[in-house]
C-alpha positions in Angstrom: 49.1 128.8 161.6 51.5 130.3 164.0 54.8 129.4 164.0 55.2 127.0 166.8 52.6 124.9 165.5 55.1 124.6 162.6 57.9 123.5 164.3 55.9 120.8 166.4 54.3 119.4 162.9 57.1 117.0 162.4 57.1 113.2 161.9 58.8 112.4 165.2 56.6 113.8 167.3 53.6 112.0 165.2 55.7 108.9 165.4 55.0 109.4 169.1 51.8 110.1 169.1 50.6 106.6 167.2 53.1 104.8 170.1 52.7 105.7 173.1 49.2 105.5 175.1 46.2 107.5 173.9 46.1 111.3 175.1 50.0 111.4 175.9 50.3 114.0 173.5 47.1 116.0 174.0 48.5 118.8 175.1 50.3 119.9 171.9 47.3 120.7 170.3 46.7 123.9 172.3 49.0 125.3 169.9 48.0 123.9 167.0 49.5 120.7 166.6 47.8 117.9 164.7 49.6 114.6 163.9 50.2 113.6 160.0 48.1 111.0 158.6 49.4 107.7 159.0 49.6 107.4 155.1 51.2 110.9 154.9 53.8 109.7 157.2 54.3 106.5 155.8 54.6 108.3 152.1 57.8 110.2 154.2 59.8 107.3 154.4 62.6 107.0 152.0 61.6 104.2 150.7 63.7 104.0 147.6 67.0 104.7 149.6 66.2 101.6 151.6 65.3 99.8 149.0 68.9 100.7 147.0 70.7 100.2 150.6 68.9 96.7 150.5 69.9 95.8 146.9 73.7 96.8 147.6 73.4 93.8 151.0 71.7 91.2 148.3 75.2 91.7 146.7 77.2 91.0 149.5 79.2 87.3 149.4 78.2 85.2 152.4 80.7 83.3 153.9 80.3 80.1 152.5 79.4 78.9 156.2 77.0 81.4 156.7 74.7 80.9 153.9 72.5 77.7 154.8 71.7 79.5 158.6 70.9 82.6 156.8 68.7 80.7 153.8 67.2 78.3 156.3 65.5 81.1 158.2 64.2 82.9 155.2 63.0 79.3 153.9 61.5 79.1 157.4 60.0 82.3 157.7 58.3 82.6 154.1 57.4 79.1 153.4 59.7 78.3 150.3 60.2 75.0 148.7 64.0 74.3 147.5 62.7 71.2 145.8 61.3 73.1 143.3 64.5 75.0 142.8 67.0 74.2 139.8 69.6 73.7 142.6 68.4 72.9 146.1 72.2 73.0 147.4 72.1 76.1 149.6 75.5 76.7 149.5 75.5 77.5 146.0 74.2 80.4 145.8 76.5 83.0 147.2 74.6 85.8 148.2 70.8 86.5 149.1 70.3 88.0 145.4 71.3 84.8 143.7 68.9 83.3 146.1 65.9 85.2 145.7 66.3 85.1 141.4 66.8 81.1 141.6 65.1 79.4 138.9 62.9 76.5 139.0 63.3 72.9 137.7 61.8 72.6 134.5 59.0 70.1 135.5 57.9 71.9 138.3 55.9 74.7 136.6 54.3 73.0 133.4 52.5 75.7 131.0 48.7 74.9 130.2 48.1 74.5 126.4 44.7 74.4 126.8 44.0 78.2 127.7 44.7 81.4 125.9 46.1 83.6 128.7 48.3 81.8 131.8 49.6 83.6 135.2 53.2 85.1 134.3 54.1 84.2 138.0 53.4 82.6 141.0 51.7 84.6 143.9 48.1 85.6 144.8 45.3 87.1 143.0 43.9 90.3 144.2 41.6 91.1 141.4 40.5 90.5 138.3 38.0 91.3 135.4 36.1 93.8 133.2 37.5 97.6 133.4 34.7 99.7 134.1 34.6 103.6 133.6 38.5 103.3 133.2 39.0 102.7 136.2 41.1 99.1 137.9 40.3 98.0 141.4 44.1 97.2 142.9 42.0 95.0 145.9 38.0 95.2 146.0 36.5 98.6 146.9 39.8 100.7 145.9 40.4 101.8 142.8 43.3 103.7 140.9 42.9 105.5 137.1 43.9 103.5 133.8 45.5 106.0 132.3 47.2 107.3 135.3 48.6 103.6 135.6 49.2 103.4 131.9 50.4 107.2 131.3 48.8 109.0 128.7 48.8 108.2 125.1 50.6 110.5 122.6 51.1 111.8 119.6 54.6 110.3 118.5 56.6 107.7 116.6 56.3 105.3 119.2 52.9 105.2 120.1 50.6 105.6 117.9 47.8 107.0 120.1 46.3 110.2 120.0 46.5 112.1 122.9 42.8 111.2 125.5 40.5 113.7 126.1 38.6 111.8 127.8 37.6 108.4 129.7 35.7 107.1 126.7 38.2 108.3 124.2 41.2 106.6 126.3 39.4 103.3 126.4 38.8 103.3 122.4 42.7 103.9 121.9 42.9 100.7 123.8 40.0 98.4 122.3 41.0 98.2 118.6 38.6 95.9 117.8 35.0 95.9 117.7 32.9 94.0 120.4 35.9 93.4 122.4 35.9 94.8 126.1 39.7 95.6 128.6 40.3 93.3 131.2 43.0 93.3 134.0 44.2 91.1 136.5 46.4 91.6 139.6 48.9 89.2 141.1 50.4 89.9 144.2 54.2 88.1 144.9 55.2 87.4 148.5 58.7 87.4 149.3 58.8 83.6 149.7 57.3 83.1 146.2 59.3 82.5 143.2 60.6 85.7 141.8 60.7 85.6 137.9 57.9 86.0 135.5 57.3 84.7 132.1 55.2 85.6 129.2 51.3 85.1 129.4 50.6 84.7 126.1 51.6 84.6 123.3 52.2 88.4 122.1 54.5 91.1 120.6 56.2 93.8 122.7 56.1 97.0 121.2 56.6 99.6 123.6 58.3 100.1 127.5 57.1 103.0 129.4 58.8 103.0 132.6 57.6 105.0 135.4 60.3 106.2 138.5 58.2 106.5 141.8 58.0 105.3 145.4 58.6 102.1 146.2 55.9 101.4 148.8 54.5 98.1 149.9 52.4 96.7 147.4 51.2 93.9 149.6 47.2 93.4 150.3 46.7 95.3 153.8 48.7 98.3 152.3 46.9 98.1 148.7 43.6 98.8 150.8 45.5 101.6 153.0 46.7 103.8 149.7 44.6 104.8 147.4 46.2 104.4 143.9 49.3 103.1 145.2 50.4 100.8 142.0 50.1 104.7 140.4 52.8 106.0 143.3 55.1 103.0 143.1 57.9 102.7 140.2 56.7 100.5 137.7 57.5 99.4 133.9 54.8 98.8 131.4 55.2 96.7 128.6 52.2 97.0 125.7 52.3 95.8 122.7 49.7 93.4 120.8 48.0 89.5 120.9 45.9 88.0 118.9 42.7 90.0 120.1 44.2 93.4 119.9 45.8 95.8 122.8 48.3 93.8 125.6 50.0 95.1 128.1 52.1 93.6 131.5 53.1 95.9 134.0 55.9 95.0 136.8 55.2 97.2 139.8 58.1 98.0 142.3 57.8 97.8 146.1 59.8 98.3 149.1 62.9 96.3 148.6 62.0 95.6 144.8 63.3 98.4 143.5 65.4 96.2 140.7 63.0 95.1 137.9 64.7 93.3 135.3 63.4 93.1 131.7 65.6 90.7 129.7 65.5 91.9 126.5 65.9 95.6 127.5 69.3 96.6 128.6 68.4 100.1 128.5 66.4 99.7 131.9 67.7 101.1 134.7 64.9 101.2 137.8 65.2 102.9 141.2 67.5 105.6 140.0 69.1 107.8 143.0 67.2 110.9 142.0 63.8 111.1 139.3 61.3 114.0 138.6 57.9 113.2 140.1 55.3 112.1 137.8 58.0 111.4 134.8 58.1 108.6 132.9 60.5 107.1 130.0 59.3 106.0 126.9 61.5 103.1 124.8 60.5 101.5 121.4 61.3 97.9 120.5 60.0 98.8 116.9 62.9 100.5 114.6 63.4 100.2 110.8 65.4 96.8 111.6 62.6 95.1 113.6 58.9 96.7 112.4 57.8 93.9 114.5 58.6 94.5 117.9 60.2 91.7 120.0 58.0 88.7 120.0 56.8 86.4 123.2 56.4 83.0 123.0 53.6 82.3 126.6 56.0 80.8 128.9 58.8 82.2 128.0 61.0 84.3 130.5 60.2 87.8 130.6 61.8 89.3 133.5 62.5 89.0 137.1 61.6 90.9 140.6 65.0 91.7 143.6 62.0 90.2 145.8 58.4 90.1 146.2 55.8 92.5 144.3 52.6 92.9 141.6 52.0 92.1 138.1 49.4 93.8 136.0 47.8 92.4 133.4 45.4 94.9 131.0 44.3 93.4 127.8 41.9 93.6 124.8 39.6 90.8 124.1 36.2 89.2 123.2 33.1 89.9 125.4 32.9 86.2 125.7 36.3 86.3 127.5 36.2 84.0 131.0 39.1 84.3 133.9 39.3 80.6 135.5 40.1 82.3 138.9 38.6 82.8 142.5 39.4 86.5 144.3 42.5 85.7 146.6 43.0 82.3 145.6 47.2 81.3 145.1 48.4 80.6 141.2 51.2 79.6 140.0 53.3 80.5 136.7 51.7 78.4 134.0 48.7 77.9 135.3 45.3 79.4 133.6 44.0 82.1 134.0 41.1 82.3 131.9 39.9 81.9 127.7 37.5 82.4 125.1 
């Protein structure tokens, strides 16, 4: 390529290209010039320093006057309901972090007895069922790796997996049991939905992988757009075991969400100002103390999101396993999501 065609292949000038009328820059390609992908460009933007500019304004103390106009047009603007919230005084909360992480009233999300596995959070399901070929559909049609989600499985202490050499051979490290088959299920959280998350069942955390990684937007159009994109983003994955074998819940980071909070790890730190691509840190919760693990009761709170983003269930059970749940339909914590 000569070298003027390397100077003029630069984002502004493909920023220009998608904006203004069709042909404008036409010309530029008699040297050579060809405008990024739009996924390519949208992968340039530093996501993660807006995201950490973003969390440092959540902090900021509004005036005590300021708060209801400010709270009143985010109510407005993603439908929330304050009578569901612990305190529907807007003044109380003193700045848009406190907002977003407000809890609920405890009769306004009651957990279902009746089924084994419940939605950790409110929001919207994108997909759900088997795992075929080791591969997880993030919306219908597009699909991302299981163990590129999951990380690989090695040879240590911690986790007690041999290291894959293949699809098959990943998916047996998985499904202990025999007869059982992996299912996964994907809920998407809007901004206006309520932002913490709670166990699903009732299970025993082992193990936290977390992954650093973009923080891209994890909502539906942009889950078709991006191939793989909950395998981009910065995520933590929790696995560990239920009653039927291999569980795992992932929290998946997005634009503005690059705080996930784990409550019963303190040793989490997410959207870090610099990572090495593709890294990941691995944490035990089982020592010589606790051989265990830290135990889940379903219901129980988990963690929470800075704002809207995805939870991924992956789990071990019986083939005669059934999700109550429609493709796109909107859950809420505690209701069911499907039993034996």
């Amino acid at each position: 390529m000569s070298r003027p065609a390397l100077k003029l292949r630069s984002w502004p000038l493909t920023v220009l290209y998608y904006l203004l009328p069709f042909g404008a820059l036409r010309p530029l390609s008699r040297v050579g010039w060809r405008p990024v992908s739009r996924v390519a460009l949208y992968k340039s933007v530093p996501t993660r320093l807006l995201s950490r500019a973003w969390g440092r304004l959540n902090q900021v103390e509004l005036p005590h006057w300021l708060r209801r106009p400010v709270y009143s047009l985010y109510i407005w603007t993603f439908g929330v309901n304050m009578k569901e919230a612990a305190v529907e005084d807007l003044h109380h909360y003193r700045n848009l972090s406190e907002f977003f992480r407000r809890k609920l009233k405890p009769q306004a999300r009651p957990v279902c007895g009746l089924h084994s596995v419940i939605s950790p959070s409110d929001g919207k399901i994108l997909n759900f069922g088997q795992v075929k070929n080791c591969e997880v559909e993030q919306v219908k049609g597009v699909t991302y790796s299981l163990e590129s989600f999951l990380g690989p499985r090695t040879s240590t202490e911690d986790l007690p997996f041999p290291p894959a050499t293949s699809c098959s051979s990943f998916r047996s490290q998985l499904v202990t049991r025999e007869g059982n088959e992996l299912y996964h299920c994907v809920i998407y959280l809007a901004p206006g939905d309520y932002h913490c998350f709670h166990s699903p069942t009732d299970w025993t955390v082992s193990h936290r992988r977390h992954f650093p990684g973009s923080l891209m937007s994890v909502n539906p159009g942009m889950a078709r757009w991006i191939k793989e994109l909950f395998c981009h983003n910065e995520r933590v994955v929790l696995t560990g075991d239920w009653k039927h074998g291999f569980f795992s819940l992932t929290a998946v980071g997005a634009t503005n969400v690059g705080s996930i909070r784990i409550y019963f790890d303190r040793d989490l730190h997410t959207n870090s100002p610099r990572y090495s691509k593709g890294s990941y840190n691995d944490f035990s919760f089982v020592t010589h103390a606790n051989k265990e693990g830290i135990p889940m009761r379903k219901g129980e709170h988990l963690g929470e999101f800075n704002l809207g983003s995805t939870i991924v269930l992956i789990f071990e059970a019986p083939k005669d396993f059934n999700f109550k749940l429609k493709a796109g339909q909107k859950i809420r914590f505690g209701e069911a999501l499907g039993s034996l």
